[in-house]
Backbone atoms as SQL, in Angstrom:
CREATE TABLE atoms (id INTEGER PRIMARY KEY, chain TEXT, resi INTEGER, resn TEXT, atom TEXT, x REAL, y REAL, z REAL);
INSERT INTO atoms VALUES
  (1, 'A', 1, 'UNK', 'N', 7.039, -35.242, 5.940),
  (2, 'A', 1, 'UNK', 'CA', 6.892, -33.809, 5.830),
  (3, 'A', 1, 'UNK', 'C', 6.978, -33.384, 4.365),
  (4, 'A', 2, 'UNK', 'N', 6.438, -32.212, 4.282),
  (5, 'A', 2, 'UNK', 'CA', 5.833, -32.004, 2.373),
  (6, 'A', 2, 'UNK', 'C', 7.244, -31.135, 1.792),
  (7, 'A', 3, 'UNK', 'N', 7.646, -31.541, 1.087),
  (8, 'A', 3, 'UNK', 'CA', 8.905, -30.735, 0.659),
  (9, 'A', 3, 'UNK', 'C', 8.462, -29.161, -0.293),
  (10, 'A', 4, 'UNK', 'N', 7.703, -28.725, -0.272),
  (11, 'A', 4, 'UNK', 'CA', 6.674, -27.741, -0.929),
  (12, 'A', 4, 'UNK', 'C', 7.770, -26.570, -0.691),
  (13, 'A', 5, 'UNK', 'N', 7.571, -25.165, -1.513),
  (14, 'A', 5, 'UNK', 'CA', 8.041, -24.313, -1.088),
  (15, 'A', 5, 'UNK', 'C', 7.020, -23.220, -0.428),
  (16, 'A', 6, 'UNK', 'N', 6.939, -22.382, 0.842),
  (17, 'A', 6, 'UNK', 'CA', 6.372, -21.894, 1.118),
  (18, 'A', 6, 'UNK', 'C', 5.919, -20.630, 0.194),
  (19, 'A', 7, 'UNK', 'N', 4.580, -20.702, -0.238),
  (20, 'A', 7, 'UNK', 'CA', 3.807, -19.432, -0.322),
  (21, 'A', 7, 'UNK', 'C', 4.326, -18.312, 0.282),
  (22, 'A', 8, 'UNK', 'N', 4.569, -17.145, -0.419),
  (23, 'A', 8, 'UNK', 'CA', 4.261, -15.770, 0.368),
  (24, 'A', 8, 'UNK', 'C', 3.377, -15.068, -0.415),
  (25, 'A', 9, 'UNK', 'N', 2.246, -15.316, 0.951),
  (26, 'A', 9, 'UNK', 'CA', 0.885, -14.412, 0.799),
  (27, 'A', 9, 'UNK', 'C', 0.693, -13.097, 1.049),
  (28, 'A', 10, 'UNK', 'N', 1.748, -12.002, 1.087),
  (29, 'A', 10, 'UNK', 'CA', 1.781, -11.346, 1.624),
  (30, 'A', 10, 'UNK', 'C', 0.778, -9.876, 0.561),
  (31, 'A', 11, 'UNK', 'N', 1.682, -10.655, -1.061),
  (32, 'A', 11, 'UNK', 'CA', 1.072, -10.037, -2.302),
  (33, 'A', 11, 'UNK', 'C', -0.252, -9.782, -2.300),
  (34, 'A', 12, 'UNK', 'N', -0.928, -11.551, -2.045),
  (35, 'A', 12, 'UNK', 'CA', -2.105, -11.094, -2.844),
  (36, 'A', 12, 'UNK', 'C', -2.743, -10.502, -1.429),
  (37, 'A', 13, 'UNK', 'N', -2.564, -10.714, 0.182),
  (38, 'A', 13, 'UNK', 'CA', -3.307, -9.932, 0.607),
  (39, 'A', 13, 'UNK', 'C', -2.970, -8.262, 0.492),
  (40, 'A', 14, 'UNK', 'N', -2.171, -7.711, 0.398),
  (41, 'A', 14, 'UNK', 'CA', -2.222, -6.511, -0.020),
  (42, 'A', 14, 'UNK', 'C', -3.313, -6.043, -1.194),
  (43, 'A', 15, 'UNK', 'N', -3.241, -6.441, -1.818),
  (44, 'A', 15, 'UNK', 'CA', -4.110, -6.066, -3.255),
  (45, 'A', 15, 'UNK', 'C', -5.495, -6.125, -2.819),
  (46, 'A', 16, 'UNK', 'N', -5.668, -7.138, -2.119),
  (47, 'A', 16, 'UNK', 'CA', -6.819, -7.415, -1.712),
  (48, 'A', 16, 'UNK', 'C', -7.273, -5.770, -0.849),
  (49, 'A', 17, 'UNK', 'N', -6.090, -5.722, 0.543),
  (50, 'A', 17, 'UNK', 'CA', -6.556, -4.499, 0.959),
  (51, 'A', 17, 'UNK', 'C', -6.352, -2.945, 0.337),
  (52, 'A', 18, 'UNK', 'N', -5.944, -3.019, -0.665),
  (53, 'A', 18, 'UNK', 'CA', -5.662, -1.490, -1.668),
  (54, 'A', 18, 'UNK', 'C', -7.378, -1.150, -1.788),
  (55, 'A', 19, 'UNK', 'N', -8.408, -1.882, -2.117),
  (56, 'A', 19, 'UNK', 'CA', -9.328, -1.201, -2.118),
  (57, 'A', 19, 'UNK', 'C', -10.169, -0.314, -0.733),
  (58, 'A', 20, 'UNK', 'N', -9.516, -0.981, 0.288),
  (59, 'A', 20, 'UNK', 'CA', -10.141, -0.479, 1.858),
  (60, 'A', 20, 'UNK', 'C', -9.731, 0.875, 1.369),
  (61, 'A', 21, 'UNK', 'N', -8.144, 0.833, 0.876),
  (62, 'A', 21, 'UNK', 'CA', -7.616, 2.313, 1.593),
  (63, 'A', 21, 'UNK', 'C', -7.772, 3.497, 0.022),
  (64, 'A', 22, 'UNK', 'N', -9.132, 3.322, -0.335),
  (65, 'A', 22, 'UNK', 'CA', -9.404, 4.203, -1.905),
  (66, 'A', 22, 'UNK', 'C', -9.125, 5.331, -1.565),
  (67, 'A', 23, 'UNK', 'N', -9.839, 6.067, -0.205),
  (68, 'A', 23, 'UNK', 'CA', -9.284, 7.531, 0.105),
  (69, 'A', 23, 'UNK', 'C', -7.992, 7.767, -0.233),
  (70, 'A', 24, 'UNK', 'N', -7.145, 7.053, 1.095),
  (71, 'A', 24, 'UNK', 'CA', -5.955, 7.308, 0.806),
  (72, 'A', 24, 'UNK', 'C', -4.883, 7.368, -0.503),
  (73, 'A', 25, 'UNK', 'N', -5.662, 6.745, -1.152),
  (74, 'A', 25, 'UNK', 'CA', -5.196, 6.530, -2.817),
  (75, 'A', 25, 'UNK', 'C', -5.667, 7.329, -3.493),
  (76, 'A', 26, 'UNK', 'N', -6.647, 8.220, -3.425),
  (77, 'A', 26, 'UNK', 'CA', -7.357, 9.545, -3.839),
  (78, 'A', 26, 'UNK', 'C', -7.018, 10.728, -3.983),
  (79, 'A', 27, 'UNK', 'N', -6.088, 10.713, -2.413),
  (80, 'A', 27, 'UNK', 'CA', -5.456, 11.273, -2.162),
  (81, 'A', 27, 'UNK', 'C', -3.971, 11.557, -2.587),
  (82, 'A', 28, 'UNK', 'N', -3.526, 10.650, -2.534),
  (83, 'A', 28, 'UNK', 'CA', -2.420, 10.390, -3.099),
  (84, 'A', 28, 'UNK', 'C', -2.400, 11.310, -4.453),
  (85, 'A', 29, 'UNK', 'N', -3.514, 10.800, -5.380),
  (86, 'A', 29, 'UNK', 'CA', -3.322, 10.508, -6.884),
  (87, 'A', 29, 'UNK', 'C', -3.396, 12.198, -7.091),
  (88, 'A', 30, 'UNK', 'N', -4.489, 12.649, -5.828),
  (89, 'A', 30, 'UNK', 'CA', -4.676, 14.467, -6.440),
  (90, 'A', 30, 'UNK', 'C', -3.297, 15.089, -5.663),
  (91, 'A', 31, 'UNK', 'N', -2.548, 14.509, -5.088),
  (92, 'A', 31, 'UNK', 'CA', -1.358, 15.490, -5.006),
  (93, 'A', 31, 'UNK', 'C', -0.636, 15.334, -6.470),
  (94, 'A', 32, 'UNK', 'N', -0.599, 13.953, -6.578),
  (95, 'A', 32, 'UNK', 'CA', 0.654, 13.741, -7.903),
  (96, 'A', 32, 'UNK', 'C', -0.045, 15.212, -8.785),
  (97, 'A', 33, 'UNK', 'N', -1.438, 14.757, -9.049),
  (98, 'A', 33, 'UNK', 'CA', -1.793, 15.641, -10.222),
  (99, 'A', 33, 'UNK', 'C', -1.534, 17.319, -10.067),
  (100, 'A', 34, 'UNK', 'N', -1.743, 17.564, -8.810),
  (101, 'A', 34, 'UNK', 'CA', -1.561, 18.939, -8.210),
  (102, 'A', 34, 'UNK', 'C', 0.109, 19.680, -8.516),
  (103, 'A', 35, 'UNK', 'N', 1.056, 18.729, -7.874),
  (104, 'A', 35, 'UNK', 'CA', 2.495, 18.986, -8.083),
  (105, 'A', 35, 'UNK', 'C', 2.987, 18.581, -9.660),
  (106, 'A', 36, 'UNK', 'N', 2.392, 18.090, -11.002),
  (107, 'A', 36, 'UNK', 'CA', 3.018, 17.697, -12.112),
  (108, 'A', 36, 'UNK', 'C', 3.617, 18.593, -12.821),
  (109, 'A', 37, 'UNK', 'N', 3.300, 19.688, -12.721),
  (110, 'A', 37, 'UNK', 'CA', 3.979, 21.041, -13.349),
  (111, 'A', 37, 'UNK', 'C', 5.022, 21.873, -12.382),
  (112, 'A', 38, 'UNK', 'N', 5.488, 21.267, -11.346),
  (113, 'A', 38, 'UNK', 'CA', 5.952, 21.675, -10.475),
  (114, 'A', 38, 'UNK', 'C', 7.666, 22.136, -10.916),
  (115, 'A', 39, 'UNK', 'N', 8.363, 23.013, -11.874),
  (116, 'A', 39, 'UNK', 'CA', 9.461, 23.025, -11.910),
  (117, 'A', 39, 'UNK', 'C', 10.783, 23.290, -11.295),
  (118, 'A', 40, 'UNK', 'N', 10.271, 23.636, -9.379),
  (119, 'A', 40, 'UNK', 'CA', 11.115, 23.328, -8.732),
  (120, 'A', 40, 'UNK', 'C', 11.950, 22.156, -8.134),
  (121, 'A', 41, 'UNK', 'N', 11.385, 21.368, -8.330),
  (122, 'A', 41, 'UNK', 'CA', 11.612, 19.937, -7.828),
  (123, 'A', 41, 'UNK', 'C', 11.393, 19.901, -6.099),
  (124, 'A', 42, 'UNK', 'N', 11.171, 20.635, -5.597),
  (125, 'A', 42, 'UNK', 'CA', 10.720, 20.435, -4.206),
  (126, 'A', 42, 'UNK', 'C', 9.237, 20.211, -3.718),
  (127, 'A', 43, 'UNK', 'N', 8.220, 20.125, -4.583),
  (128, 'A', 43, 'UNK', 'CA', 7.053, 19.260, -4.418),
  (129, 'A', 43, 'UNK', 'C', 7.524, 18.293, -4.492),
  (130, 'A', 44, 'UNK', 'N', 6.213, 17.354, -3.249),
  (131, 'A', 44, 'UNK', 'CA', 6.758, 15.798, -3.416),
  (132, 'A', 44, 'UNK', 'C', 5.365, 15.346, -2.656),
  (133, 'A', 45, 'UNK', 'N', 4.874, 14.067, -3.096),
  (134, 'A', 45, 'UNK', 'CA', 3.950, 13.359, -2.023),
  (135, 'A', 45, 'UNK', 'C', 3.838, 12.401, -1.327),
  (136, 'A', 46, 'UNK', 'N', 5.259, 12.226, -0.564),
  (137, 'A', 46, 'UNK', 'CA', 5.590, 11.378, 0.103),
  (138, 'A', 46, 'UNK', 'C', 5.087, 10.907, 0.875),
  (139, 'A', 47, 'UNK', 'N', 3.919, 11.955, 1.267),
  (140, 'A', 47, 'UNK', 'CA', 3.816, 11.536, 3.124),
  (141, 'A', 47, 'UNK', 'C', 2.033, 11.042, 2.336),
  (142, 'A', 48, 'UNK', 'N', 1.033, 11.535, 1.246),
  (143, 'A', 48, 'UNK', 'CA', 0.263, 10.782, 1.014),
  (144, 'A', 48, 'UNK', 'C', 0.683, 9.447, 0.596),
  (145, 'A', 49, 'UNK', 'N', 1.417, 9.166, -0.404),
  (146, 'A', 49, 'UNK', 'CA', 2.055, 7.686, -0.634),
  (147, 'A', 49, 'UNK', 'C', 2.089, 6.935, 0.663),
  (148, 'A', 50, 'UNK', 'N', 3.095, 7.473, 1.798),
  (149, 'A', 50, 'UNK', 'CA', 3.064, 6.476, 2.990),
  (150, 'A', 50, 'UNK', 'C', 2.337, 6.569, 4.018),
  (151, 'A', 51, 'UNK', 'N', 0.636, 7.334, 3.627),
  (152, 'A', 51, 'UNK', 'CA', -0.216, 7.007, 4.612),
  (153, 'A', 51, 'UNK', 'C', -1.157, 6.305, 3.772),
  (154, 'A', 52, 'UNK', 'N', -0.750, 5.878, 2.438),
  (155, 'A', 52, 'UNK', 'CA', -1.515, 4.630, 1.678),
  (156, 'A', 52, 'UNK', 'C', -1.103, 3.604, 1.985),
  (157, 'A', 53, 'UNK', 'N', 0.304, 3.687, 2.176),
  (158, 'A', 53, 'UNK', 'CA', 1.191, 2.202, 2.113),
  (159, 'A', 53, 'UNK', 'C', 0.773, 2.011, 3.906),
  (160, 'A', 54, 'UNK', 'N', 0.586, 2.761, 4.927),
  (161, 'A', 54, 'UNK', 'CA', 0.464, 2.708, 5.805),
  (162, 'A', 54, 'UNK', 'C', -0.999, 2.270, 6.306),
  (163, 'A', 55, 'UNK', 'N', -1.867, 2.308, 6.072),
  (164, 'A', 55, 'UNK', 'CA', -3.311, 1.939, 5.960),
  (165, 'A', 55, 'UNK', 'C', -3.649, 0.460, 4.971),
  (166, 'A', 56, 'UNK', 'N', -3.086, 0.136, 4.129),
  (167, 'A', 56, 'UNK', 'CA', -2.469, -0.749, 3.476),
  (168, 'A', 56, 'UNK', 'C', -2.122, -1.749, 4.376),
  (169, 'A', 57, 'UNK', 'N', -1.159, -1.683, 5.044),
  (170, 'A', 57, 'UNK', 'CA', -0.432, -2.192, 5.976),
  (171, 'A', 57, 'UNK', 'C', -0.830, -2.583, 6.964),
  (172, 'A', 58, 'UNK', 'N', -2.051, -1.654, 8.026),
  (173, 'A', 58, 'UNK', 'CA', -2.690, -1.750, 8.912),
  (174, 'A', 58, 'UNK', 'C', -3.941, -3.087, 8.565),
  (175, 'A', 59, 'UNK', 'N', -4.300, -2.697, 7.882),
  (176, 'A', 59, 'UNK', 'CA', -5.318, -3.786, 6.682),
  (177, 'A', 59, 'UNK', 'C', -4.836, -4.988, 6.490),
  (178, 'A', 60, 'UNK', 'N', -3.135, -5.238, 6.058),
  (179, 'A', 60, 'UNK', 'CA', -3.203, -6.915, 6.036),
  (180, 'A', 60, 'UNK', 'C', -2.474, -7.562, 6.742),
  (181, 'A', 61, 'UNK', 'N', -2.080, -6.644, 8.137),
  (182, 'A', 61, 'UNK', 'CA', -1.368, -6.569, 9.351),
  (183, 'A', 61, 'UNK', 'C', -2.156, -8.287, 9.801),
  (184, 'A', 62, 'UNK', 'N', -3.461, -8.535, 10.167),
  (185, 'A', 62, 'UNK', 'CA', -4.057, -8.946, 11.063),
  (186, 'A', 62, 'UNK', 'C', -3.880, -10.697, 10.151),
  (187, 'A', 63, 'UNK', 'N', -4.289, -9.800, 8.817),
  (188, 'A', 63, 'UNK', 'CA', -4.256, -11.067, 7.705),
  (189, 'A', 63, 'UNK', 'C', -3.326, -11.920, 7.710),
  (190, 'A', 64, 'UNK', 'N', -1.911, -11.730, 7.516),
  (191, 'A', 64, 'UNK', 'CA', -0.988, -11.938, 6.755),
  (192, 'A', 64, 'UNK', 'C', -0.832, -12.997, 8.222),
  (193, 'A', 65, 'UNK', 'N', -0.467, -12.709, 9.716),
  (194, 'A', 65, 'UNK', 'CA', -0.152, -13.052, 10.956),
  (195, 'A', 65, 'UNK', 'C', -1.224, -14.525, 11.201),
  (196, 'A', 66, 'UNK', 'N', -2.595, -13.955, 10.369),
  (197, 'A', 66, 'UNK', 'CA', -3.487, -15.205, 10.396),
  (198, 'A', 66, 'UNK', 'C', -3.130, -16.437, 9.677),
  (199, 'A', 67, 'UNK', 'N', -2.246, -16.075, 8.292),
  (200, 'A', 67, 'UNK', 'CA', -1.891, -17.032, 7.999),
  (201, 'A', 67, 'UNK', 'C', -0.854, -17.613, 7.541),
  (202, 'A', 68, 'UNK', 'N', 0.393, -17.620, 9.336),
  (203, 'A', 68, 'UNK', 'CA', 1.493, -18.080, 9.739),
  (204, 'A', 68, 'UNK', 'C', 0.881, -19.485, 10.396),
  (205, 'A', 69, 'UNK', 'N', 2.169, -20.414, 10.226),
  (206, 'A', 69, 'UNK', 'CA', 1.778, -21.301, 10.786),
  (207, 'A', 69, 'UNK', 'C', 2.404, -21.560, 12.024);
């Protein structure tokens, strides 16, 4: 048996799927820009961030499971 340390592929498939989810990253990027002058501190774009990271996710869901051994 191979004394190797296991790979985690988990990185590069993500990166890989960041381009599926460009909307969502579009999105994202025009809230940041929208809220930057914001001097209340109660703007925030949380919920675009985690429907990037979430679509993201969905994307290398299938991947990552494909390559368990």
């Amino acid at each position: 048996m191979s004394e190797e340390e296991p790979v985690d592929k988990k990185p590069e498939i993500e990166e890989a799927c960041k381009p599926h989810c460009s909307n969502e990253w579009a999105e994202y990027r025009a809230c940041v820009k929208r809220i930057e002058n914001d001097t209340t501190g109660e703007a925030h774009c949380t919920g675009q961030y985690l429907d990037f990271w979430r679509c993201v996710d969905h994307c290398a869901a299938k991947r990552i499971f494909q390559t368990l051994k």
